[in-house]
N, C-alpha and C positions, 0 to 999 in steps of 0.2 A: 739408065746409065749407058754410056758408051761401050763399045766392044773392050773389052780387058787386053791390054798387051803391054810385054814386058817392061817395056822403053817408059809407058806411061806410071808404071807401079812403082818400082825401085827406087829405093830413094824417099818413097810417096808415107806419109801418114793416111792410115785408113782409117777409116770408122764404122765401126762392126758390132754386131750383138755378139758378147760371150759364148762362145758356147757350152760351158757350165750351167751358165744362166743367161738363159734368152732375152730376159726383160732388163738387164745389165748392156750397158752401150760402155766400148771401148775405143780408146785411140790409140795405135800403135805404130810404130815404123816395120815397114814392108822391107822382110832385110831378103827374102828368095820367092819365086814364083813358081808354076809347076816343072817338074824337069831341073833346075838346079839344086847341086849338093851341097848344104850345110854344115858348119862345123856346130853342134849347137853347144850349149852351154848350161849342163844337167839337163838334159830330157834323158829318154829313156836310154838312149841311142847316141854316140858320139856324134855318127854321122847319119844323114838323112840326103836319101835324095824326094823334096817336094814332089806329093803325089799330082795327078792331072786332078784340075779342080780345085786346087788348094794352096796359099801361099802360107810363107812362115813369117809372121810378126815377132817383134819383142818390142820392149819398152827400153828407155831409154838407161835405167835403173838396173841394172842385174841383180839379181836375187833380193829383190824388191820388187816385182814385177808380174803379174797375173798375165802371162804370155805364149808363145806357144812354147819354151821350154818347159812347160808344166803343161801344158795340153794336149802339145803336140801340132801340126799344120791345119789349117784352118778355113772349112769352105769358103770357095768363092759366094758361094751363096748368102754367107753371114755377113758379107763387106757390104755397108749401105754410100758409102759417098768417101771421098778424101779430105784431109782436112790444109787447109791453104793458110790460116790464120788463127796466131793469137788473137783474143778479144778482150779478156777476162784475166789479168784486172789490167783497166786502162794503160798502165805504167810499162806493159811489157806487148802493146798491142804492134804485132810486127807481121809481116807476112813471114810463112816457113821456108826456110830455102830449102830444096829435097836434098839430101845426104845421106847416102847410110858407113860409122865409121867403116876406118880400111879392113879393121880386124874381124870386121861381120861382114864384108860381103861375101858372094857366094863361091865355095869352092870352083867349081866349074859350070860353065854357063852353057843354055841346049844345044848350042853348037861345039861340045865338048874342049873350047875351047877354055884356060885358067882365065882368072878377071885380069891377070898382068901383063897375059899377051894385048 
C-alpha cells in the first residue's frame, strides 16, 4: 500500500479488520486521521484528538454501527485497502464518490486550522 496521507484518507471508505475481531473485515468512512479533533458521537469521550497511528471511522448508520464510536480510533495497521465501488448487487453497482458529511468532519485539522477556514 501507498504511503498514508491525509488528502488521500478523508472522505475515503477503508477496509479493515475489526479490531474486536480480527477475522471480521469491515468497511467504513474515514471521517479523521492522526492529529485531528473529533466530535464523536457516544464514545467514551465527547472529543478526541486521533492519536498518531490511528484514524477514526464510522459507518454510515449511527447507532447502528460497529465503529469507532464504540472502539474507539483505530490502527493504521488494521486498514487493508479503500474501497472505490459498489459491486453487489448489480443494481446499485456505482463507483463511491469520497464525502464525508459537514456534521463529521473534523474539528480542527494538523495545522490547527477549523475545516471552515
Amino acid at each position: 500500500m501507498q504511503m498514508l496521507q491525509k488528502h488521500h484518507l478523508i472522505s475515503r471508505l477503508s477496509f479493515c479488520r475489526s479490531p474486536k475481531n480480527p477475522q471480521q473485515k469491515i468497511i467504513k468512512r474515514v471521517i479523521g486521521v492522526e492529529g485531528d479533533f473529533i466530535r464523536t458521537m457516544g464514545y467514551k469521550n465527547r472529543y478526541i484528538r486521533v492519536p498518531d497511528g490511528h484514524l477514526w471511522i464510522e459507518g454510515d448508520h449511527h447507532g447502528h454501527s460497529f465503529d469507532s464510536n464504540t472502539f474507539g480510533p483505530v490502527s493504521l495497521g488494521l486498514v487493508h485497502g479503500r474501497a472505490s465501488h459498489i459491486i453487489w448487487p448489480p443494481n446499485r453497482w456505482q463507483r463511491i464518490a469520497p464525502s464525508v458529511p459537514a456534521d463529521r468532519r473534523p474539528l480542527l485539522n494538523w495545522d490547527g486550522e477549523t475545516e471552515e477556514d
